[in-house]
C-alpha positions as CSV (number, residue, x, y, z in Angstrom):
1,X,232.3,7.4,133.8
2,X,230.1,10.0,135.8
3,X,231.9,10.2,138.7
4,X,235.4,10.4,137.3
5,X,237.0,13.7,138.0
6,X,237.3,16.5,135.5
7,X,240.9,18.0,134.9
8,X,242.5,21.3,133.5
9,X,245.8,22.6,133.4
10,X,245.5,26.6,133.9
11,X,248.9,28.4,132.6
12,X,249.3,31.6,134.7
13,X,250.4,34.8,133.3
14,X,250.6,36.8,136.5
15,X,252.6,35.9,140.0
16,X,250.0,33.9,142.1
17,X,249.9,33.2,145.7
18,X,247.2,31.1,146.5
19,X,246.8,32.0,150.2
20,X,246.8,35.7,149.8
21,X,244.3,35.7,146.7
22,X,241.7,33.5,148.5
23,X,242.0,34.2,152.3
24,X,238.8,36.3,152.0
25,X,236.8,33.0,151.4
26,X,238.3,31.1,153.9
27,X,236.3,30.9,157.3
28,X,239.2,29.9,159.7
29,X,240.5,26.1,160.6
30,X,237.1,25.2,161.0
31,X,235.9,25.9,157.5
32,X,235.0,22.9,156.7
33,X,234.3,23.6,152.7
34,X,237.5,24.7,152.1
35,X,240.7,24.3,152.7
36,X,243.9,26.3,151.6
37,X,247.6,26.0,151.4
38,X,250.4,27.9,149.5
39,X,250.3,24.4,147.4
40,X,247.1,23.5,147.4
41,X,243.4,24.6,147.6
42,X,240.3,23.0,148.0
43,X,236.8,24.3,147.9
44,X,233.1,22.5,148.0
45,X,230.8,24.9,145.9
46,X,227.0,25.0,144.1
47,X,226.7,25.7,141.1
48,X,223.6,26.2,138.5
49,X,224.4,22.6,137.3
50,X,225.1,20.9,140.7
51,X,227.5,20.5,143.7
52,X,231.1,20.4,142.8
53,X,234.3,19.9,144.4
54,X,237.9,21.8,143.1
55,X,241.2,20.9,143.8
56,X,244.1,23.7,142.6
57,X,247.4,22.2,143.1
58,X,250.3,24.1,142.1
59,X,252.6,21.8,140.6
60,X,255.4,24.9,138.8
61,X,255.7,28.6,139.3
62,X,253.5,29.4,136.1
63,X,250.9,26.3,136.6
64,X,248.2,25.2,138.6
65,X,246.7,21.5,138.1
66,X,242.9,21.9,139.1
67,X,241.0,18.1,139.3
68,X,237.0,19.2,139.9
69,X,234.2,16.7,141.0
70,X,230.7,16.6,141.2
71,X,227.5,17.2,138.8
72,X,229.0,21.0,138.5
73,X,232.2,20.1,137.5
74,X,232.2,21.9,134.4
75,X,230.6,24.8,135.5
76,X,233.2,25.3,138.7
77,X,235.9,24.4,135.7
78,X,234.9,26.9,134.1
79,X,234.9,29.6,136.7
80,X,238.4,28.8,138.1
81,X,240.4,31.5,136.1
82,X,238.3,34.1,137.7
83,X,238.5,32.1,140.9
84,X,242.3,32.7,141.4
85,X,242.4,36.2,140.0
86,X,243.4,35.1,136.6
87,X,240.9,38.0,135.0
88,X,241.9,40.6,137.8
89,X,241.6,43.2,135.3
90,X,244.5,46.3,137.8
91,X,244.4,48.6,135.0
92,X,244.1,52.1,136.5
93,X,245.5,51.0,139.7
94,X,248.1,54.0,140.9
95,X,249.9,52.4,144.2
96,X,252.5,55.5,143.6
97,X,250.0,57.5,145.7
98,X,251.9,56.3,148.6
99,X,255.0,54.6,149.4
100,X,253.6,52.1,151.8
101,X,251.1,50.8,148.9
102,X,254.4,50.8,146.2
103,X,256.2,48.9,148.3
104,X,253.3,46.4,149.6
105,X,252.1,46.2,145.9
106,X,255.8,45.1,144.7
107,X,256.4,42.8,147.4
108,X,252.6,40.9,147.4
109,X,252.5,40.7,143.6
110,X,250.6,37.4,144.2
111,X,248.0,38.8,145.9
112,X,244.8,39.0,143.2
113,X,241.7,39.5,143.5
114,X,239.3,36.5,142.8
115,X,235.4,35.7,142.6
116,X,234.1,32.8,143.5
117,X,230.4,33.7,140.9
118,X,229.0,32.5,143.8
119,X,226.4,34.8,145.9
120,X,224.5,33.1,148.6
121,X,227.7,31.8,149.4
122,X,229.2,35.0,150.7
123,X,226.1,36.3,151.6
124,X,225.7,33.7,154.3
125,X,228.6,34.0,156.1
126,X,228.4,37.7,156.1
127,X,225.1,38.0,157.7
128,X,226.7,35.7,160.3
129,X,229.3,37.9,160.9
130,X,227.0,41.0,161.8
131,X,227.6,42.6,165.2
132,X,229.7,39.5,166.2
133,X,233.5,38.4,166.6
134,X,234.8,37.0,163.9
135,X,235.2,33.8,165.9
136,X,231.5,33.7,166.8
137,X,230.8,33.6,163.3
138,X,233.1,31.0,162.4
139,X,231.6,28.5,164.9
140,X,227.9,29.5,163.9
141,X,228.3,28.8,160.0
142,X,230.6,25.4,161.1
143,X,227.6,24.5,163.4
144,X,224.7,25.0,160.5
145,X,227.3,23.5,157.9
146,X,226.9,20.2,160.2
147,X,223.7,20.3,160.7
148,X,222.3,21.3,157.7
149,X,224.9,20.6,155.1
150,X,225.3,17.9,152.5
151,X,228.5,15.7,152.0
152,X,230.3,17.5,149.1
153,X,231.3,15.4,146.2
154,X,235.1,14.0,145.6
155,X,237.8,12.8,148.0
156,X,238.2,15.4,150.3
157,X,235.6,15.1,153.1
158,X,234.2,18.7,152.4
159,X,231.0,19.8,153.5
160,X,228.8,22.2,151.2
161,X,227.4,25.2,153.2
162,X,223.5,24.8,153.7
163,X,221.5,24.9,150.2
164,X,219.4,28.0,150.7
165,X,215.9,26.3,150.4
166,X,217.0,24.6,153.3
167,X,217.6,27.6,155.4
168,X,214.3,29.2,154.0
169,X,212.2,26.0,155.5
170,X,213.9,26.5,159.2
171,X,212.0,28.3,161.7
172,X,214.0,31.5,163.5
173,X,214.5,29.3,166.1
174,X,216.5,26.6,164.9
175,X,219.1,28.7,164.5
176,X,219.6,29.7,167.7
177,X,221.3,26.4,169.0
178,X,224.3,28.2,166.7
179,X,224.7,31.4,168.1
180,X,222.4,32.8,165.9
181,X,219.4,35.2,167.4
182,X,216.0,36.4,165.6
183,X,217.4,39.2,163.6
184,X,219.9,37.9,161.9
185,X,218.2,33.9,161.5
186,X,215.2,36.1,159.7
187,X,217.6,38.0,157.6
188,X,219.4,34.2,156.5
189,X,216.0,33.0,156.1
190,X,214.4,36.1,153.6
191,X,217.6,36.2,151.5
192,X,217.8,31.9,151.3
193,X,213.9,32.4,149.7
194,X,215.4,35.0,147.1
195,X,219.0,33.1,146.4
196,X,217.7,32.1,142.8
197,X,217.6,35.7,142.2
198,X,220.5,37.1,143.8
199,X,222.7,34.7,142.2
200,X,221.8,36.3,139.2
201,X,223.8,39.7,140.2
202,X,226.8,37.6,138.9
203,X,226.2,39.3,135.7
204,X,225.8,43.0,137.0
205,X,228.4,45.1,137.7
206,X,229.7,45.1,141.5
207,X,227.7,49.2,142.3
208,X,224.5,47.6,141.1
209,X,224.8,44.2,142.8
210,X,225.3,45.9,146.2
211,X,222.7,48.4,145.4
212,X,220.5,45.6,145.2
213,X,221.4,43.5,148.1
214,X,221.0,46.8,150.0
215,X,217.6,47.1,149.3
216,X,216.9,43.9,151.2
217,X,215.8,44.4,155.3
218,X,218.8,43.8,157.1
219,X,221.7,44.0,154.4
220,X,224.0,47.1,154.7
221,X,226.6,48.7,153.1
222,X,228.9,46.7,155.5
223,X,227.0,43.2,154.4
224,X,227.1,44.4,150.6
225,X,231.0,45.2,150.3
226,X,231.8,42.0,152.3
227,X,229.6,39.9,149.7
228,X,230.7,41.9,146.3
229,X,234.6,41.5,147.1
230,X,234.2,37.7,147.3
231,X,231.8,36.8,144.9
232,X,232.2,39.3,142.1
233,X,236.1,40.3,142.9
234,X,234.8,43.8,142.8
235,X,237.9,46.0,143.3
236,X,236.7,48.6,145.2
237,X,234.7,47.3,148.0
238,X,235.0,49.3,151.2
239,X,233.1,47.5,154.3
240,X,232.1,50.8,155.9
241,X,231.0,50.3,159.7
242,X,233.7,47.7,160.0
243,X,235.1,47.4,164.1
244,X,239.0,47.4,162.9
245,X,239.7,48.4,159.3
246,X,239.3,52.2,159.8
247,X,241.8,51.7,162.1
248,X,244.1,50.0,160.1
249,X,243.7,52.0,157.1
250,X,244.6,55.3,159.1
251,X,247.5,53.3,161.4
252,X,249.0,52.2,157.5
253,X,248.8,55.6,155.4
254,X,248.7,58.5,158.0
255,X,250.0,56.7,161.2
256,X,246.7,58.2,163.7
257,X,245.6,54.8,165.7
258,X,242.1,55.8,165.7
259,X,240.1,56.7,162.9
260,X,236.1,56.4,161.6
261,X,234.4,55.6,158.5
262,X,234.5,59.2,156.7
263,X,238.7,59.5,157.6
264,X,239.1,55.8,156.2
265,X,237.6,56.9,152.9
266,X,239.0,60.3,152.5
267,X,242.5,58.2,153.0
268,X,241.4,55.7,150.6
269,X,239.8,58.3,148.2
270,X,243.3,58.2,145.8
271,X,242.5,55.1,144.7
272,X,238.6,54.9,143.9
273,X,237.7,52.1,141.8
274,X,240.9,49.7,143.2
275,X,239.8,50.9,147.1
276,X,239.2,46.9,147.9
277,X,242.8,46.2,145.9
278,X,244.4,48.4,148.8
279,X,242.7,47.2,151.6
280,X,243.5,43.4,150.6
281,X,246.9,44.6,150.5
282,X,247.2,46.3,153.8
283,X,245.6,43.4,155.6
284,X,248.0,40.8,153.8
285,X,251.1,43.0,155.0
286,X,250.8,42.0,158.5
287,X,250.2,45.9,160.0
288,X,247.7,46.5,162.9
289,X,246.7,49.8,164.8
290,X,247.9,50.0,168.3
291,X,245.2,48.7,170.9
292,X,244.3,51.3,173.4
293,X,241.4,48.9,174.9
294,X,239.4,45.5,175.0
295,X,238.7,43.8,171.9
296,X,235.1,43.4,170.6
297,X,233.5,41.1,173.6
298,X,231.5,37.8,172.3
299,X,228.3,38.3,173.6
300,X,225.0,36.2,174.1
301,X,222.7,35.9,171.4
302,X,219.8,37.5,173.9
303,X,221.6,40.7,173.9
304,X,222.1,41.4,170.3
């Protein structure tokens, strides 16, 4: 039948933890086309052939059942292994260069790094985040998801993020009912217009694909990392002009509190080409910077 679920038993050759390999695509408890556990994982997706649904379900430490729905079943199918980090390829990857990654790269073993092969995806969600909280953001792409988002195939009462033609035909202002003022609703709208396109940097390597999402008005280095890491698993990702990780990156591997942009690469400059691989692991191990003052304020959308 059609709408009968597609199934495939992935054998894992590598310690997986579920939570730590796809935390970077999930959008907080209000995600609502995703959900994730250490035992199970659920994700609503587009694909080329259709909207798809994907249930991983760990069911033995070297097995993950995945049961996929939707007209892009086999497509999302067949992008799982990359999904979970199966096709991380680490080579090359010194963590000797300090004890703190050694130990944090023993101890997370689980933690890969995935692609989801899926770029308007990330994209949206990282223009949302621009010059906001994180919780701002959060609330703005639930809100458009609700609007403007279809029912996702399967059981699981996922919602699929807005399809990008959608976004393209909404004035600026729609979008400020969610949070979301001028800039960054024009931005969403010129990229959504161009999504057929930038899907296509799934088959360039990560330095080209941000090279070219750079060029766009609006899309920065910041944007480009942010949107490489999760859709193309690229391994050295730094999201330069980040609020808080050149603090952490300093606080972890020199101990200084404070740092900027230039001291957070010339820290992370050991490990060019697995930069991102660090990172991830840093933020997974629980470590913070010391706050000497107020966190980022939320602010109204008329003042951004």
């Amino acid at each position: 039948m059609a709408d009968e679920p597609l199934r495939r038993s992935l054998v894992l050759d590598r310690p997986l933890d579920l939570v730590l390999t796809l935390r970077p695509l999930y959008r907080g408890r209000g995600d609502l086309s995703m959900r994730l556990g250490r035992q199970v994982a659920v994700r609503a997706t587009r694909t080329a052939s259709g909207p798809a649904t994907f249930e991983l379900r760990r069911v033995a430490t070297d097995r993950i059942e995945a049961t996929v729905w939707g007209p892009g079943a086999e497509t999302a199918l067949d992008r799982l292994p990359a999904f979970i980090g199966l096709e991380d390829d680490a080579s090359g990857f010194e963590p000797g260069h300090h004890p703190l990654v050694a130990r944090l790269a023993r101890e997370l073993a689980g933690l890969g790094l995935g692609r989801s092969d899926a770029v308007f995806e990330a994209l949206l969600p990282a223009i949302l985040e621009q010059k906001v909280t994180g919780g701002e953001a959060f609330r703005s792409l639930r809100g458009l998801t609700t609007r403007y988002g279809e029912i996702a195939p399967g059981p699981h009462g996922l919602r699929l993020q807005p399809a990008p033609g959608t976004l393209a035909g909404l004035p600026y202002y729609a979008f400020h009912p969610f949070g979301v003022e001028q800039r960054r609703a024009d931005v969403i709208r010129r990229v959504a217009r161009d999504a057929g396109h930038l899907e296509s940097l799934t088959e360039v390597e990560p330095e080209a694909a941000a090279a070219r999402l750079r060029t766009y008005p609006g899309i920065g280095p910041w944007t480009a990392a942010e949107v490489t890491l999760r859709a193309l698993g690229d391994p050295d990702a730094v999201s330069v002009g980040d609020f808080h990780l050149p603090n952490l990156v300093a606080f972890a591997l020199a101990g200084e509190p404070r740092a900027d942009d230039s001291r957070m690469l010339e820290l992370l400059e050991p490990w060019r080409g697995h930069r991102a691989r660090v990172i991830r692991l840093l933020e997974a191990s629980g470590i913070a910077a010391p706050r000497f003052g107020p966190r980022m304020p939320s602010r109204e959308i008329a003042a951004i």
